[in-house]
C-alpha positions in Angstrom: 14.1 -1.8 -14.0 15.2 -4.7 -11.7 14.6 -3.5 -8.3 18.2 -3.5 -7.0 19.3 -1.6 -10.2 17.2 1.2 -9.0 18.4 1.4 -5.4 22.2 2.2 -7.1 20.9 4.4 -9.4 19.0 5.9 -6.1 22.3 6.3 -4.1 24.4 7.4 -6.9 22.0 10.2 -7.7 21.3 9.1 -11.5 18.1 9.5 -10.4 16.1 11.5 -7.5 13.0 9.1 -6.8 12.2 5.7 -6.9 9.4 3.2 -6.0 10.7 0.5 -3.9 9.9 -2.0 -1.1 9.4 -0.6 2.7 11.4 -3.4 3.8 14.1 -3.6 1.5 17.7 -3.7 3.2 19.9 -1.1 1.4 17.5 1.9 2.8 19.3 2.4 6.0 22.4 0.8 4.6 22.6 3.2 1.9 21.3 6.4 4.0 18.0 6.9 1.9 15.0 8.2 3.6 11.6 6.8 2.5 8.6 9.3 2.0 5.2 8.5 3.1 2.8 8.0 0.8 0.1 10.7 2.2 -2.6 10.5 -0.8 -2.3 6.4 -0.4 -1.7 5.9 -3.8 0.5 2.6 -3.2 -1.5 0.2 -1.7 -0.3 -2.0 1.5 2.3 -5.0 0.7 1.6 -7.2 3.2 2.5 -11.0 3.4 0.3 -13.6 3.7 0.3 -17.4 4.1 -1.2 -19.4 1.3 -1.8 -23.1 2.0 -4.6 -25.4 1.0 -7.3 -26.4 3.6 -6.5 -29.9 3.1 -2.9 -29.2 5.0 -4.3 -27.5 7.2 -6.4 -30.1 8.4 -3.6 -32.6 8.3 -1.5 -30.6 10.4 -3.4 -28.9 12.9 -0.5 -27.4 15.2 0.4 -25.5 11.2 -2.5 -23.1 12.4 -0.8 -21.9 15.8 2.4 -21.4 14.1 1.5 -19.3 11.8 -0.4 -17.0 14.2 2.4 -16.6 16.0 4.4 -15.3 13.1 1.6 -12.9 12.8 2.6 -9.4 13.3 6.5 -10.5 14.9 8.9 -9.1 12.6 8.7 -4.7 12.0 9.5 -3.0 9.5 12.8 -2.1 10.8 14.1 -5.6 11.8 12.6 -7.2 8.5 14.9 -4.2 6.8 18.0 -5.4 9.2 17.2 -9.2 8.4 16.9 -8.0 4.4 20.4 -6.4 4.8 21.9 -8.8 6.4 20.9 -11.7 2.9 20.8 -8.9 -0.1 23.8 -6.7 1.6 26.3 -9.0 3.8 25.6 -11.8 1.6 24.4 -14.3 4.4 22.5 -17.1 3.8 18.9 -16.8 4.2 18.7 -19.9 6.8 21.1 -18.9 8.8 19.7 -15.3 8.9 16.4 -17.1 9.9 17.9 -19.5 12.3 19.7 -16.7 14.4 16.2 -14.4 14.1 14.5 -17.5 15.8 17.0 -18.3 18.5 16.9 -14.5 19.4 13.2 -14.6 20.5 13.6 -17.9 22.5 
């Protein structure tokens, strides 16, 4: 089932559980409380960067950039920033644009 599908079947109780994403929007938005997952059975999503070596070596400064991205967002604001595109319908850029000007 397409992710989204199951957050309103989730809210409108045609089901009880789901599987979903730790940082997807509608949790707060739709007052659903996420269980932790004490036998680990799910392992970690976690982003990473993917780029070949070859850019990387053509752009240098890419390196510290991406380190700095490393670790900056939390679970909680990457939910809030979610919201804000899946839920209010924002545009992703600006969404991104205002997160960056914020930690100027």
């Amino acid at each position: 089932m397409d992710l989204s599908l199951t957050y309103i079947a989730l809210s409108s109780r045609q089901v009880d559980l789901i599987a979903g994403n730790s940082t997807e929007g509608r949790i707060a938005a739709l007052d659903l409380f996420q269980l932790a997952d004490d036998r680990h059975y799910f392992p970690p999503y976690e982003a990473v960067y993917l780029l070949r070596q070859d850019t990387l070596a053509r752009v240098p400064a890419l390196r510290e950039v991406l380190n700095k991205l490393a670790n900056a967002i939390s679970t909680e604001e990457m939910r809030r920033l979610n919201y804000e595109i899946d839920g209010n319908r924002r545009d992703p850029k600006e969404v991104v644009r205002e997160w960056i000007g914020g930690k100027r």
